[in-house]
VMD Tcl script that draws the C-alpha trace (Angstrom):
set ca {
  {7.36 31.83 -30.14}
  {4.46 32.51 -27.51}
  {1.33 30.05 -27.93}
  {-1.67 32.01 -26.44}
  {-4.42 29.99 -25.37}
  {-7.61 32.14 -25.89}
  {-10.50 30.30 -24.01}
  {-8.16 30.42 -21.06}
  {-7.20 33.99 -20.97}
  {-10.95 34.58 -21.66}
  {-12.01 32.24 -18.85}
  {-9.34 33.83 -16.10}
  {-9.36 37.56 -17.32}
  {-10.44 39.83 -14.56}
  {-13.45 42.31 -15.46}
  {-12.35 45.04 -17.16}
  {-13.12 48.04 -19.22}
  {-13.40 45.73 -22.36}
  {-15.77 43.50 -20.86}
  {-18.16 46.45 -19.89}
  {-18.09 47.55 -23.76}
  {-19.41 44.05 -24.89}
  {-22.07 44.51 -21.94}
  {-22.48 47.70 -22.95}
  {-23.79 47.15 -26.70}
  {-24.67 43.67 -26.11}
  {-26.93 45.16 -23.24}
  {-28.40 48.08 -25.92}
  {-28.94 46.09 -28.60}
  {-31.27 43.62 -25.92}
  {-33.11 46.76 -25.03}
  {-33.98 47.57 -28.26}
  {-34.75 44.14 -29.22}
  {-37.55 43.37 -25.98}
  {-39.29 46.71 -27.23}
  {-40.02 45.60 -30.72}
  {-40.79 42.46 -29.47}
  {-43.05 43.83 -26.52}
  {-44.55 46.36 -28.48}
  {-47.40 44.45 -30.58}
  {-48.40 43.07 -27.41}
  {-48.73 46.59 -25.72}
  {-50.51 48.01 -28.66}
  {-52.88 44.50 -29.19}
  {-55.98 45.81 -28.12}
  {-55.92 49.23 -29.93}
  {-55.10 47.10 -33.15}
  {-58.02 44.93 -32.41}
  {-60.41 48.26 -32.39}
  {-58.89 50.08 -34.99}
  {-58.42 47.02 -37.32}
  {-61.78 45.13 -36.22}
  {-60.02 41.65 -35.70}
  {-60.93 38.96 -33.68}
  {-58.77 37.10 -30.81}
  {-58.09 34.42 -32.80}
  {-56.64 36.45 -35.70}
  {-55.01 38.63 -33.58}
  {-53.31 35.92 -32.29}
  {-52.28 35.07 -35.85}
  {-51.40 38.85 -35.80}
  {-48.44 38.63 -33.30}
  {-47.46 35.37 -34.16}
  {-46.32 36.13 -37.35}
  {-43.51 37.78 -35.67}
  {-42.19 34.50 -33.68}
  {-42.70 32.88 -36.85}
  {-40.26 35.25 -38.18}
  {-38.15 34.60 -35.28}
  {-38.08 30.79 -35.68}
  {-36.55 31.15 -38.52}
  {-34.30 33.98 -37.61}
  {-32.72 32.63 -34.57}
  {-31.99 29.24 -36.80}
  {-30.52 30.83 -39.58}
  {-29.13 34.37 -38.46}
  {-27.56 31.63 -35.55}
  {-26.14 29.28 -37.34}
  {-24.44 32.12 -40.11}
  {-23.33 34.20 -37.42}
  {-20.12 31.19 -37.20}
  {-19.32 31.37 -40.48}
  {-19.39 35.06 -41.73}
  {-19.01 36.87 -38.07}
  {-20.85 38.14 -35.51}
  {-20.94 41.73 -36.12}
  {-22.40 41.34 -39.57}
  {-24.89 39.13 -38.11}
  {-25.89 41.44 -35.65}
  {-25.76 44.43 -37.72}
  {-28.40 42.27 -39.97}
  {-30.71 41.52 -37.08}
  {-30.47 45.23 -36.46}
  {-31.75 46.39 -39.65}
  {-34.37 43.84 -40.08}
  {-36.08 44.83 -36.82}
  {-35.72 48.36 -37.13}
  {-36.59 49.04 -40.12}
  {-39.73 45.96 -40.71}
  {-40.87 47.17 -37.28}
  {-41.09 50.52 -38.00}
  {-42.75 50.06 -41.13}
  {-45.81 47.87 -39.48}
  {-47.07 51.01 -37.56}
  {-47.29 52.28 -41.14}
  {-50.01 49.42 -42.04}
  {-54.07 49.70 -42.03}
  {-55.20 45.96 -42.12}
  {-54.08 42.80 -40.43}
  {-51.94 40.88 -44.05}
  {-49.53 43.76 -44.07}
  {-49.10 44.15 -40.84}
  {-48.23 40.24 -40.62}
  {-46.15 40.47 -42.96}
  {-43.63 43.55 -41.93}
  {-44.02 42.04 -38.18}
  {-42.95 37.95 -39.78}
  {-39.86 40.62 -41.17}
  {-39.31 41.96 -38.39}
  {-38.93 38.63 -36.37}
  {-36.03 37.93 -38.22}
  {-34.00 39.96 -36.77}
  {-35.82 39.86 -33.76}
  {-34.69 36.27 -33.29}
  {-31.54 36.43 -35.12}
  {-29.84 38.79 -32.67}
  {-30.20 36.50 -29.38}
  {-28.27 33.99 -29.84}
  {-25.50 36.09 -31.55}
  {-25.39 38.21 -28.32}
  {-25.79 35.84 -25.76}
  {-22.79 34.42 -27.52}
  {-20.81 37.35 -27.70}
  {-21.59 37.90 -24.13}
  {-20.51 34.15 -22.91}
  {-17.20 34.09 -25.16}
  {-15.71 37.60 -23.81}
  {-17.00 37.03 -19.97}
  {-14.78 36.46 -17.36}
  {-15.66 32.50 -16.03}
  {-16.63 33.39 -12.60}
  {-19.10 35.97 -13.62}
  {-20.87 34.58 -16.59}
  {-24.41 33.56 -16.03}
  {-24.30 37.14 -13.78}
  {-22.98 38.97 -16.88}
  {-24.96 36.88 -19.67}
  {-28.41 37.56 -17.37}
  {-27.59 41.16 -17.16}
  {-27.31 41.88 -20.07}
  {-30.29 39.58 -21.03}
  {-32.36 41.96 -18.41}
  {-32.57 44.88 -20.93}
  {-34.92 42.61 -22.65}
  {-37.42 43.22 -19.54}
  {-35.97 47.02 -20.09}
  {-37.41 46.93 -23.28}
  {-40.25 45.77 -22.53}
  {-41.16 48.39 -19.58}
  {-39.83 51.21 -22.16}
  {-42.42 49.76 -24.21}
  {-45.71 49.90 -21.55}
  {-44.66 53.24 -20.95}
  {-44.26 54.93 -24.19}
  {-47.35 52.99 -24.82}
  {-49.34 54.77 -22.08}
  {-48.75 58.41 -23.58}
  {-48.23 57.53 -27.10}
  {-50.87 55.39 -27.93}
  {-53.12 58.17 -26.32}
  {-52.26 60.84 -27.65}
  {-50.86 59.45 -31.43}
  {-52.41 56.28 -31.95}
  {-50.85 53.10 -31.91}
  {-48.70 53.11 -35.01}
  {-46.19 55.92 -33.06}
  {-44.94 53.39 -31.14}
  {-43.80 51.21 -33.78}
  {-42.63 54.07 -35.52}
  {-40.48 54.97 -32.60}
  {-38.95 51.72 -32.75}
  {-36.88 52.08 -36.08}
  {-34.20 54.58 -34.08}
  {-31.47 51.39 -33.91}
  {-30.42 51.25 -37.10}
  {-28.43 54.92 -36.45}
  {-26.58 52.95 -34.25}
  {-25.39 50.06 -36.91}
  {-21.96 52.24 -37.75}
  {-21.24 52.16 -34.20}
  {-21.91 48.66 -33.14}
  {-19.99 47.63 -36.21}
  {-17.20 49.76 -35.11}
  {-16.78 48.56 -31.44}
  {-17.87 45.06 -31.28}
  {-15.21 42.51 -31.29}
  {-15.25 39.99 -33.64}
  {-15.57 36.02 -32.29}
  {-12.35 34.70 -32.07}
  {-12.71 31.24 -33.83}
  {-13.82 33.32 -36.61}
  {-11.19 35.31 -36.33}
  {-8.88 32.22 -36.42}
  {-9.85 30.93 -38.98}
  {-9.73 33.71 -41.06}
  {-6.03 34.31 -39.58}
  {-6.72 37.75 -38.72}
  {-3.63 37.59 -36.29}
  {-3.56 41.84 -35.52}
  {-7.46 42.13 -34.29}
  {-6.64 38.72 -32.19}
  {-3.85 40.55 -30.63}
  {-6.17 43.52 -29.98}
  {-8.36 41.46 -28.31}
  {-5.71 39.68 -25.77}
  {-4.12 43.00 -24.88}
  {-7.60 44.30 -24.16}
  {-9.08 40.49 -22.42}
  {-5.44 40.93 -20.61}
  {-3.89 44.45 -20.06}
  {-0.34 42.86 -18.94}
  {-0.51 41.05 -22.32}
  {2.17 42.10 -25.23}
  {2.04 41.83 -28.51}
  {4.84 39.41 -29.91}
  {5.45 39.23 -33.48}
  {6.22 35.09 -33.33}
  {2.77 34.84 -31.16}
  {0.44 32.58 -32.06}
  {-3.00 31.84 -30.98}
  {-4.74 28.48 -30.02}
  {-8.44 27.13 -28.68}
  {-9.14 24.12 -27.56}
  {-10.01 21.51 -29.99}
  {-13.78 21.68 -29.04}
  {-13.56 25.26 -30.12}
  {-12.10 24.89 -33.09}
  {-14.97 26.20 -36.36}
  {-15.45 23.99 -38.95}
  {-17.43 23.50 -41.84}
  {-20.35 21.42 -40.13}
  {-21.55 23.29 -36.77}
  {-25.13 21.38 -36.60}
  {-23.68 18.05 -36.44}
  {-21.78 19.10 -33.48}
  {-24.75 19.56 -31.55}
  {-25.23 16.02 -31.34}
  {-21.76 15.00 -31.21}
  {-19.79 13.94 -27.79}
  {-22.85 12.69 -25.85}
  {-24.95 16.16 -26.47}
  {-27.97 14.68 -28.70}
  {-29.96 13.90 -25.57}
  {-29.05 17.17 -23.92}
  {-29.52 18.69 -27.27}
  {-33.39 17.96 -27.13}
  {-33.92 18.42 -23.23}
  {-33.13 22.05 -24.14}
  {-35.23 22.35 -27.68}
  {-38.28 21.21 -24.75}
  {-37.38 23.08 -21.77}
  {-36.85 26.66 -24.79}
  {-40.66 25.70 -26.72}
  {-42.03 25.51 -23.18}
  {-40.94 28.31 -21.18}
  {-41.11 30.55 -24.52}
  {-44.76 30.22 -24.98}
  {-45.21 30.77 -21.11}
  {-43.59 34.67 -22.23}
  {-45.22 35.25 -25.36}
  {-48.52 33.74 -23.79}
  {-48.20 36.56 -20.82}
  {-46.34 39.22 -23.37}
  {-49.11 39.03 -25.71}
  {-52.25 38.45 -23.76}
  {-51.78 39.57 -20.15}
  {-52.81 43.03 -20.77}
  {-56.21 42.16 -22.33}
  {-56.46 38.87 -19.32}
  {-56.37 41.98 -16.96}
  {-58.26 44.28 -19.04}
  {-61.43 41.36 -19.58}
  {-60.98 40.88 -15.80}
  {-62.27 44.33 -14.77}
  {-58.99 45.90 -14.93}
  {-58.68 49.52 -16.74}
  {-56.20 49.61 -19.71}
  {-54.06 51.82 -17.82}
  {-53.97 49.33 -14.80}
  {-53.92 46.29 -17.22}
  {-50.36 48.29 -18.83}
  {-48.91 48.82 -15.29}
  {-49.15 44.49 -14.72}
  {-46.71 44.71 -18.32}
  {-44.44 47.23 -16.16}
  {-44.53 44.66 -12.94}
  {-43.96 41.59 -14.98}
  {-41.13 42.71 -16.92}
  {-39.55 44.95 -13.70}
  {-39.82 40.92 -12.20}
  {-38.40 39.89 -15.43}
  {-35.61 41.97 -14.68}
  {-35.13 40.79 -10.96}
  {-35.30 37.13 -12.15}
  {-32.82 37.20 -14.79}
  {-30.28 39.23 -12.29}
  {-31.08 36.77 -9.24}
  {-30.79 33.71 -11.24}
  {-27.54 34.40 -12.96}
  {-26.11 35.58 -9.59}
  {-27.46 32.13 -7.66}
  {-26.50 30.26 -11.12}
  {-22.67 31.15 -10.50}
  {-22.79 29.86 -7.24}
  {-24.71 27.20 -7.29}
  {-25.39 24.25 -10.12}
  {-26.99 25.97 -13.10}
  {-29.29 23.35 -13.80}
  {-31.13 23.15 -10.27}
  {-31.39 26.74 -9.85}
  {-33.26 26.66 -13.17}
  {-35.76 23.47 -12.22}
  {-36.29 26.23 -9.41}
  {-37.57 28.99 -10.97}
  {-39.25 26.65 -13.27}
  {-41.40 25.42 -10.42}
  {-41.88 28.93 -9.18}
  {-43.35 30.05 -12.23}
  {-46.25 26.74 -12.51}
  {-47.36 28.60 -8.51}
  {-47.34 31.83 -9.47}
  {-48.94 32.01 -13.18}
  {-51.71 29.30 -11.92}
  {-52.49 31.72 -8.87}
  {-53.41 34.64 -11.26}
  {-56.43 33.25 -12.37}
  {-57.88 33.76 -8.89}
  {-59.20 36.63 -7.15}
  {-56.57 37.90 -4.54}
  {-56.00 41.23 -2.99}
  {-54.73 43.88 -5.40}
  {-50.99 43.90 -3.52}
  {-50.77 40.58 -4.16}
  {-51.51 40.29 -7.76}
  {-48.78 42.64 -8.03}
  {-46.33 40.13 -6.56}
  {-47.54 37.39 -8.42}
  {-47.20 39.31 -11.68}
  {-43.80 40.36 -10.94}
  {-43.34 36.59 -10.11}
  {-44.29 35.35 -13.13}
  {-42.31 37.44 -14.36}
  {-39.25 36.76 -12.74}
  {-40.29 32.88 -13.17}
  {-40.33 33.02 -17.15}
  {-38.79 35.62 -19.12}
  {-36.00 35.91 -16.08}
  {-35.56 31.85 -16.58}
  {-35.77 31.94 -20.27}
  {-33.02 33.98 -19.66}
  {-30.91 32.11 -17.39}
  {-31.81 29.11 -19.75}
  {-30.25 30.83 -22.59}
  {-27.07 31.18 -19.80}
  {-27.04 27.75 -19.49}
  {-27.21 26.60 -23.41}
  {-24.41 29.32 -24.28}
  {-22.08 27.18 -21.39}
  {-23.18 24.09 -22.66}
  {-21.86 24.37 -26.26}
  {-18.30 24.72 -27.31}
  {-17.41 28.12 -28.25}
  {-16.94 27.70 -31.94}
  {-20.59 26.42 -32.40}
  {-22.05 28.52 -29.24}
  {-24.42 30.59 -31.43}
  {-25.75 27.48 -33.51}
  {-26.44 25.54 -30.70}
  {-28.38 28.84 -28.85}
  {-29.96 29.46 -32.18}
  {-31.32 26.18 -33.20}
  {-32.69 25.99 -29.12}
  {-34.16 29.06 -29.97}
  {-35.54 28.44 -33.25}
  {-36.76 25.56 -32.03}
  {-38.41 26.90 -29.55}
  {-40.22 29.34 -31.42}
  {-42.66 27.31 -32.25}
  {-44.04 27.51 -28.71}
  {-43.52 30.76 -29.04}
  {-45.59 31.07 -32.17}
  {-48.13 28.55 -30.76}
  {-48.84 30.39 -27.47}
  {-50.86 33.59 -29.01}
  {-52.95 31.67 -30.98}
  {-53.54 28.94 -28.25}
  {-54.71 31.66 -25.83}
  {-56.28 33.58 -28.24}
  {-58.38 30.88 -29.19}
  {-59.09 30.55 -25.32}
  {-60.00 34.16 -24.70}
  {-62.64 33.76 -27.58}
  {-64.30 30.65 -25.69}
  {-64.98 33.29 -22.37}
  {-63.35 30.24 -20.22}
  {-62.72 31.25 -16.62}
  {-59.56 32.95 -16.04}
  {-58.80 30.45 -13.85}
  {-58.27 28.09 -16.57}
  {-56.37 30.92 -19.19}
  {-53.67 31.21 -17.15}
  {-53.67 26.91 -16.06}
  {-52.93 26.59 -19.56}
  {-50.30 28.89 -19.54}
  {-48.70 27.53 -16.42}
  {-48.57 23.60 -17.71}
  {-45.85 24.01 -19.92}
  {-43.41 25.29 -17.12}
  {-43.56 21.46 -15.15}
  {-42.80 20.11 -18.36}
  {-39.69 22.77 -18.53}
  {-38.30 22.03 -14.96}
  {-38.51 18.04 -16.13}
  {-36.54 18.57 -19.50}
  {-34.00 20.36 -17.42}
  {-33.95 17.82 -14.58}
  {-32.82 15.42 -17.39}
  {-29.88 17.13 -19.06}
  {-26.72 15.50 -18.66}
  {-24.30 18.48 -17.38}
  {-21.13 16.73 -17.88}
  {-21.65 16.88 -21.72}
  {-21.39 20.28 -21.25}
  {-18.17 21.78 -22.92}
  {-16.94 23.32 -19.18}
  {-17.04 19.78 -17.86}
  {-16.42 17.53 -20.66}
  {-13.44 19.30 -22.05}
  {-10.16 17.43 -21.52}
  {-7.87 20.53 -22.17}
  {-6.86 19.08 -26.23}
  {-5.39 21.80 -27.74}
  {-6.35 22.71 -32.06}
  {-2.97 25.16 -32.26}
  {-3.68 27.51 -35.10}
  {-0.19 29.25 -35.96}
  {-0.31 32.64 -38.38}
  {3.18 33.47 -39.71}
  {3.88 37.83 -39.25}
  {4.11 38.24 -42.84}
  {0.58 36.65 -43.27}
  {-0.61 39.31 -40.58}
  {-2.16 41.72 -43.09}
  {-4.48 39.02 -44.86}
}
mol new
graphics top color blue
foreach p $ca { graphics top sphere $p radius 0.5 }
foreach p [lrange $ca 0 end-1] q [lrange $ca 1 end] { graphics top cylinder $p $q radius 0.2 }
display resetview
């Protein structure tokens, strides 16, 4: 009888043909996910016209999204470990597909709020399932590079979005691009057809064949025995209460650190997602110039979440992060000033890199920091959690774009928030993490063949 140890053979498996799969979809289904999420931001100021709302109730507008996603990310998170990640995902799928598509069908603001609160479910549901998926079935060496790449197809969205957005909203209003946006769900047979399951769920529901699918395909020299049995470290192990566990083994303080650093640097990105293009567009900018900042930002986006999982796997995590932190207080406090065009491209693509490429390498850091079993609770309740900046940042600036402050000041208050993110960071204790506080315990969970069918 063979004991296989599957956080190990995860951990030391050499990138493979499997692992590009899981980046594959994992990678898709991010894409998808930044453009519905981008989108009402894009489209903001032709909703404004055509629906005759003010800044402060558009703000409500595209915060009843995040809303959505509070709760999503929370919930759809915490399920996820108890009945699978594919349905999860498949769920999150739906909800923003089909909720998204059916807010370009609206004609006043309640509606709309209410398809786009839907629509957040799913919208902040799916993250922590995939950055989840992505950390369990990535090779240790590589995984803040692999989590962060796949994470950057959330900047892909979002530059898919400002450039449908540019020819659509012309020429076909801007409902067509929420319309477009309901194409995933086609893909829902597919995903649920070649994503792998997690394997503590899979565990504990003693589905002993698909775990030996999975460690001939983590490990092509692996084979099949019919006396194998599979094992995870105790950490690892599901059971019946995954929230406690966020607070268990010295991680409550940690626990919160991250709850801070996620409200902060999420309503620097929805502050920028959902108001830079209208920032630009008050300050003398043309709507077709204020789309192409959306293009730099997320194309930095993209470059920052890359970067900072590469530097993050060679160097500690947690300092590259109170790095990019700091970068992003500079850079977001210098837009507010008049500078030569050239350079408000950089500093755009900065800010860019500086928040949604940290939030990213954040969400890196929170899926190492939790044991595998409760992974997507602990990345979902940091993101729930953190929605409420989220959900606070559109209103907060809307209600400053309706005062006519200096823009000086707009984008201050938007850069605050990321010195109180590098100082939350600064104080998480790493070695509570589950990579440097786990002692090697072994949970053995033995399936007899003849149970191998259940």
């Amino acid at each position: 009888m063979r004991h296989i140890d599957l956080h190990k053979l995860s951990d030391e498996a050499r990138f493979n043909g499997f692992h590009g799969k899981v980046l594959f979809w994992c990678a898709l289904i991010i894409i998808f996910d930044g453009y519905d999420l981008a989108v009402a931001g894009i489209a903001l100021p032709s909703i404004m016209k055509e629906m005759g709302v003010s800044p402060t109730n558009a703000g409500f507008m595209v915060s009843s999204a995040l809303f959505g996603m509070m709760f999503g990310a929370i919930f759809l998170g915490t399920i996820a470990d108890r009945i699978g990640r594919r349905r999860a995902i498949a769920t999150c799928i739906a909800l923003f597909s089909v909720f998204t598509a059916a807010a370009g069908l609206t004609h006043e603001p309640v509606t709309f709020s209410v398809m786009r609160f839907l629509a957040g479910l799913g919208i902040g549901g799916v993250m922590p399932n995939v950055v989840a998926q992505m950390t369990e079935y990535s090779p240790r060496k590589i995984r803040s590079t692999m989590v962060t790449l796949m994470f950057s197809g959330y900047a892909v969205g979002g530059m898919l979005a400002a450039l449908l957005g540019k020819g659509l909203i012309e020429a076909y209003g801007w409902a067509s691009v929420f319309l477009a946006a309901g194409l995933p769900v086609l893909l829902i047979p597919f995903i649920l057809r070649s994503m792998p399951e997690s394997m503590p769920f899979l565990i504990k529901a003693k589905r002993i064949d698909q775990l030996k699918a999975i460690a001939s395909r983590l490990d092509p020299g692996y084979r099949a025995g019919a006396t194998d049995t599979f094992e995870l470290p105790r950490e690892d192990k599901a059971d019946s209460a995954p929230i406690g566990r966020l607070f268990q083994e010295g991680r409550g303080f940690s626990t919160v650190m991250f709850w801070i650093a996620f409200f902060m640097c999420l309503f620097m990105v929805y502050a920028l997602s959902s108001w830079l293009t209208k920032l630009m567009a008050g300050a003398g900018y043309s709507l077709g110039s204020a789309l192409t900042f959306v293009l730099v930002l997320n194309f930095g986006a993209m470059l920052g979440a890359v970067g900072g999982g590469w530097l993050a796997d060679r160097f500690h995590i947690k300092y590259v992060l109170v790095g990019m932190y700091a970068l992003a207080a500079v850079s977001i406090t210098l837009l507010g000033y008049r500078v030569p065009t050239e350079l408000l491209f950089l500093l755009v693509g900065l800010a860019g890199a500086s928040t949604i490429g940290t939030q990213i390498v954040t969400y890196a850091y929170v899926g190492q920091f939790y044991p595998m079993a409760v992974r997507a609770t602990g990345i979902g309740w940091a993101s729930g959690v953190g929605r409420s900046g989220a959900i606070l940042a559109p209103i907060a600036i809307g209600s400053l774009v309706g005062m006519a402050l200096p823009l000086e000041q707009n984008f201050m208050a938007i850069a605050i928030p990321a010195v109180i993110a590098a100082i939350a960071v600064a104080l998480i204790q790493h070695g509570r993490s589950t990579g440097a506080h786990q002692k090697g315990e072994i949970a053995p969970v033995s399936v007899q063949p003849a149970l191998a069918g259940e």
